[in-house]
C-alpha positions as CSV (number, residue, x, y, z in Angstrom):
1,X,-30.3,3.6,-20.7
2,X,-29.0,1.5,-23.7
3,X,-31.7,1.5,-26.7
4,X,-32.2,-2.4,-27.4
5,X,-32.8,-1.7,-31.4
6,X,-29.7,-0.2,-31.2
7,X,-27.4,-2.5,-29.3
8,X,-29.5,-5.4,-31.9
9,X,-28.1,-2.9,-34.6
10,X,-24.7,-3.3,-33.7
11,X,-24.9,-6.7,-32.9
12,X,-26.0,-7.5,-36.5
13,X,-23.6,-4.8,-37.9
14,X,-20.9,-7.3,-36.7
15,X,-22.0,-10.8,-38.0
16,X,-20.5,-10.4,-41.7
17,X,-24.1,-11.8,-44.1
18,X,-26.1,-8.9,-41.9
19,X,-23.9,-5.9,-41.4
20,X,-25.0,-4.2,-44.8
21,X,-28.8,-4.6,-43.9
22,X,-28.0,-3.5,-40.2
23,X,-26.1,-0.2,-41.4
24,X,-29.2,0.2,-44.1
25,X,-31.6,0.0,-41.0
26,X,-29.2,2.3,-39.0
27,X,-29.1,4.7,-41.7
28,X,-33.0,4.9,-41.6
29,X,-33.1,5.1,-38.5
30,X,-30.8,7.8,-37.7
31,X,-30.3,9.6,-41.3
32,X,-32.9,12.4,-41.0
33,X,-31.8,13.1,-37.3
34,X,-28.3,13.7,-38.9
35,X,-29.1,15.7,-41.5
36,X,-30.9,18.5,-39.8
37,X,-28.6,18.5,-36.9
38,X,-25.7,18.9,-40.1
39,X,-28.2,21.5,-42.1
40,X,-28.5,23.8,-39.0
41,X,-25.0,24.3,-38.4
42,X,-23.5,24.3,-42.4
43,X,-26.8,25.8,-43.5
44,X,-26.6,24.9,-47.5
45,X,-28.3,21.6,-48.9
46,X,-25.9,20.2,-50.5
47,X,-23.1,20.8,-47.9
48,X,-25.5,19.2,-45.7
49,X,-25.5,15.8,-48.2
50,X,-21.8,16.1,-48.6
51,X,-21.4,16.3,-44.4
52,X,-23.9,13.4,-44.4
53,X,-22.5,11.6,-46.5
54,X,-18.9,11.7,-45.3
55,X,-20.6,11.0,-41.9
56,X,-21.9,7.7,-43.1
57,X,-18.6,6.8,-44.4
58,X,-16.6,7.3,-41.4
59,X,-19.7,5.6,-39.2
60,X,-19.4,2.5,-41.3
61,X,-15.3,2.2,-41.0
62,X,-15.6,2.8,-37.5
63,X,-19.0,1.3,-36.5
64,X,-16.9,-2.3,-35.9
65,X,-15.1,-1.2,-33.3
66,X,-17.2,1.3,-31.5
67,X,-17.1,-0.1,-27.8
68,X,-20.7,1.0,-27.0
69,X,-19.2,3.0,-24.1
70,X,-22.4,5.8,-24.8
71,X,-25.4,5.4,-26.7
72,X,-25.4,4.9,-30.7
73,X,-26.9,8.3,-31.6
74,X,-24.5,10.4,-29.0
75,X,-21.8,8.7,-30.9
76,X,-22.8,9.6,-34.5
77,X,-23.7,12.9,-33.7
78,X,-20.2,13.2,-32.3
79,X,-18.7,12.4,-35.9
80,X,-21.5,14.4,-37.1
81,X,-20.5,17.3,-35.1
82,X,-16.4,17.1,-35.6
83,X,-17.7,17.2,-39.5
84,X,-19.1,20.0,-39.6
85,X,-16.8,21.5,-36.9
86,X,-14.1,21.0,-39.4
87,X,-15.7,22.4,-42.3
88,X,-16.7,25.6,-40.9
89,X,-12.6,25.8,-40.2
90,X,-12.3,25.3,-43.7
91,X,-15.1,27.2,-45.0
92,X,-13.6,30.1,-42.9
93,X,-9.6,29.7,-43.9
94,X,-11.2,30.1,-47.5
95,X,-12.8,33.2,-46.8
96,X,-9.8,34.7,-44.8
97,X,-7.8,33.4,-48.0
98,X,-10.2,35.3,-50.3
99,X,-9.7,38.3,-48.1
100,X,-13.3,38.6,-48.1
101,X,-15.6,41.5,-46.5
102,X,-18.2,39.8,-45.8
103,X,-18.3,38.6,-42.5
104,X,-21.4,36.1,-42.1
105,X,-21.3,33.6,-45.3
106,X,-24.2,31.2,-43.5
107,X,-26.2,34.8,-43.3
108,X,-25.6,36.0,-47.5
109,X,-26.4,31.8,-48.0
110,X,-29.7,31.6,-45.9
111,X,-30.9,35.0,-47.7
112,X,-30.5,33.2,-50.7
113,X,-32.1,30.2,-50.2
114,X,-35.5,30.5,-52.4
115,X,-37.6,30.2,-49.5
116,X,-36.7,32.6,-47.5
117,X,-38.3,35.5,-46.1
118,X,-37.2,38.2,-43.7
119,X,-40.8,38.1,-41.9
120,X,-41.8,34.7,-41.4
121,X,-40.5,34.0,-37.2
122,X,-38.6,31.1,-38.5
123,X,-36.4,32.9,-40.8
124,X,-35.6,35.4,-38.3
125,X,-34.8,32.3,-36.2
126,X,-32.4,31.2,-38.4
127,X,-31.0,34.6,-39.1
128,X,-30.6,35.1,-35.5
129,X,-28.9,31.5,-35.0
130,X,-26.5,32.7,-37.5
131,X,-25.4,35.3,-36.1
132,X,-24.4,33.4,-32.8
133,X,-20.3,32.5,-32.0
134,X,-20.0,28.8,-33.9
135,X,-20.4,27.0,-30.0
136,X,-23.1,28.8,-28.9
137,X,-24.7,27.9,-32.4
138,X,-23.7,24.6,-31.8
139,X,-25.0,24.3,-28.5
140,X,-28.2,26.2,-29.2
141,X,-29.1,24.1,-32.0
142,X,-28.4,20.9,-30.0
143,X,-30.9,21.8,-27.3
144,X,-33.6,23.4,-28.9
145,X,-34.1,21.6,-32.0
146,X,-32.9,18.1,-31.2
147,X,-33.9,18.3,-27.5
148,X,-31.0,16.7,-26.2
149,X,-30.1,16.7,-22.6
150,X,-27.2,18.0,-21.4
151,X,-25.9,15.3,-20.2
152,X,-25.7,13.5,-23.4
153,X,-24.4,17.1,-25.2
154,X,-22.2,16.9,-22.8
155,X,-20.2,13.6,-24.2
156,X,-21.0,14.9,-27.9
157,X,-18.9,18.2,-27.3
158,X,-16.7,17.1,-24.8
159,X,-17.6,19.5,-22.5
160,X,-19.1,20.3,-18.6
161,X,-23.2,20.6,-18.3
162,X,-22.2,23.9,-16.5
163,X,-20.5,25.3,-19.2
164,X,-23.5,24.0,-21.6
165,X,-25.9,25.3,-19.6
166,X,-24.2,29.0,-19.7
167,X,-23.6,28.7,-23.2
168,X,-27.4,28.0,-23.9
169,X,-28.2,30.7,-21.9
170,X,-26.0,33.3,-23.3
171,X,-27.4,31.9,-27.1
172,X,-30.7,32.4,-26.3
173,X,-30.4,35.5,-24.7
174,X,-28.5,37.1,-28.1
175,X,-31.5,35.3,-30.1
176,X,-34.4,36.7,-28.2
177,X,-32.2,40.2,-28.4
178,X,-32.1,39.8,-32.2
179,X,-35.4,39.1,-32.5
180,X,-36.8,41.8,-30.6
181,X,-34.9,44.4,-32.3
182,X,-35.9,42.9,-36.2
């Protein structure tokens, strides 16, 4: 089902004198959304605000010719997701570059955020989330923080519910393992 505000968004987006208030309103509509779905997979603040940022940037030099073939927000969380997808390619051709030992960056970068702590649940969460294959981490997050159906995951990732569904299954199943044995 096509979200009117949305498809008012776009419409406005397009007329010349309103597209920089219509991508202002789209960006408070949708910015937050973004940013945690970015957070949970790159973990760091400010790589979130960089991914965000280069998000936006690539949403506003495409947004003109987006053919409104799926919803608005499956779209953006599409760029979203190929982002961060090709960061963490990065990130991790830097660390085999550096030769390093250290197998879970996202782990040694969550341990030093300054809030966490090793017994609060949602720490252990997050640990456990880290330690997860990138898709299944992907997928997992997706689903159990954003809620999204599979359906819709399904034309973010490009790939079958089936194959969602297992993945989802297999995540939480590694999660719950983690969790019982910290």
């Amino acid at each position: 089902m096509a979200d009117h505000a949305d498809i008012d968004l776009l419409h406005s987006f397009r007329v010349p004198a309103t597209r920089e208030a219509a991508f202002t309103d789209l960006i408070k509509k949708y910015q937050e959304r973004l940013y945690w779905h970015i957070r949970r997979l790159v973990v760091s603040h400010e790589d979130a605000n960089d991914l965000l940022q280069n998000v936006l940037i690539r949403v506003w030099n495409a947004l003109e010719k987006f053919r409104e073939e799926s919803q608005l927000y499956t779209w953006l969380y599409r760029i979203a997701t190929n982002e961060c997808l090709s960061f963490l390619e990065q990130q991790k051709k830097k660390a085999t570059l550096a030769l390093s030992g250290d197998e879970n960056g996202m782990e040694r970068q969550l341990k030093a955020d300054t809030h966490f702590d090793a017994n609060q649940l949602e720490w252990k969460l997050q640990l456990a989330i880290q330690q997860l294959p990138e898709k299944q981490r992907l997928v997992f997050s997706l689903r159990y923080f954003d809620e999204m159906p599979y359906e819709e995951m399904s034309k973010v990732l490009d790939t079958s519910e089936g194959a969602l569904k297992a993945s989802y299954h297999h995540a939480a199943k590694k999660i719950e393992r983690f969790l019982l044995d910290h």
